[in-house]
C-alpha positions as CSV (number, residue, x, y, z in Angstrom):
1,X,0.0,0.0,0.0
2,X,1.1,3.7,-0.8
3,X,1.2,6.0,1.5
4,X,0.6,9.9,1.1
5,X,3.7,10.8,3.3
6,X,4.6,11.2,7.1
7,X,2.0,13.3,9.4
8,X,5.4,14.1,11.8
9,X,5.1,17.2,13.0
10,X,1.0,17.3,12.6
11,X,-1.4,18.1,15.3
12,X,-5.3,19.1,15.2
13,X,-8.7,18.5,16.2
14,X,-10.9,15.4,16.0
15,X,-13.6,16.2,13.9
16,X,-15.5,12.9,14.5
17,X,-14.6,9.1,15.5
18,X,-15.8,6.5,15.6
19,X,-14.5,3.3,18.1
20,X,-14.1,0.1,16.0
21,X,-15.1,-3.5,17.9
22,X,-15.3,-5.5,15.1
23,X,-12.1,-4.6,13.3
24,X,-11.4,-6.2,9.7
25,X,-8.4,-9.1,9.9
26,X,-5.7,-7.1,9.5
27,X,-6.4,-4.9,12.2
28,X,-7.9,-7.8,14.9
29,X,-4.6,-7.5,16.7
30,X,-5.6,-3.6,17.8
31,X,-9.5,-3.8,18.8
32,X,-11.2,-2.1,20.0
33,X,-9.1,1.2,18.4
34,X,-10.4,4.6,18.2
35,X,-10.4,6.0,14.2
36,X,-10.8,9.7,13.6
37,X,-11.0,12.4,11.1
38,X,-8.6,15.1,12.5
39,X,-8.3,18.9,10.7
40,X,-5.0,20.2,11.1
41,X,-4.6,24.0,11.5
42,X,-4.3,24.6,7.8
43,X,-7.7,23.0,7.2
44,X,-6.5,19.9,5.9
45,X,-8.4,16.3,7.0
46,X,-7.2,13.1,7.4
47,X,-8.4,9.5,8.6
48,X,-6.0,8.3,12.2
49,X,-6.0,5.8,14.4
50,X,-5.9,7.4,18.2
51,X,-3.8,5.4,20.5
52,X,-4.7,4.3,23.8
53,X,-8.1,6.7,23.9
54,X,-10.9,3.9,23.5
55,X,-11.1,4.4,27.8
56,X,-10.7,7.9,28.0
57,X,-12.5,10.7,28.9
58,X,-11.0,13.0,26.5
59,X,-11.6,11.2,23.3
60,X,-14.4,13.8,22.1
61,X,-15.4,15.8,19.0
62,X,-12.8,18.9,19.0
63,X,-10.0,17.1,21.3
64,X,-6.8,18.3,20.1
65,X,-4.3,15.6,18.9
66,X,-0.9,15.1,18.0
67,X,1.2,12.9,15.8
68,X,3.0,9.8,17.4
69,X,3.8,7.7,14.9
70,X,3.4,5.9,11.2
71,X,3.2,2.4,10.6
72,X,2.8,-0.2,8.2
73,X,-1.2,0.8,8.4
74,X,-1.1,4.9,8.2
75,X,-0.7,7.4,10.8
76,X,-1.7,7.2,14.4
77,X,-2.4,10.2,16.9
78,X,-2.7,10.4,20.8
79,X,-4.4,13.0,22.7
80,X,-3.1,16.0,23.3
């Protein structure tokens, strides 16, 4: 798979999530994960996993977020 580039460096603001329990195969290893659409401060969107934010409190609409990390599946965020 191709990706777009690195989101190092990115933060934002979840725009809307969603918490996935029933994940696909190649994810079955991370349920239940948090996936969001984040807008960075330029206005820009993209689709990120959120680590460790399934049992949070602060995993809401318009939570900032940063970047921690790419991997083989695409970006992932944590709260900020």
């Amino acid at each position: 798979m191709a990706q777009a580039g690195t989101a190092a460096g990115t933060t934002g603001r979840i725009v809307s999530y969603t918490v996935i329990y029933v994940p696909t195969p190649e994810f079955a290893d991370e349920a239940p994960y948090a996936l969001a659409i984040i807008e960075t401060p330029d206005g820009n969107r993209l689709l990120a996993r959120i680590a460790d934010a399934v049992d949070s409190d602060g995993l809401r609409i318009g939570a900032a977020v940063a970047h921690d990390h790419d991997d083989e599946r695409g970006p992932v965020f944590r709260l900020a």
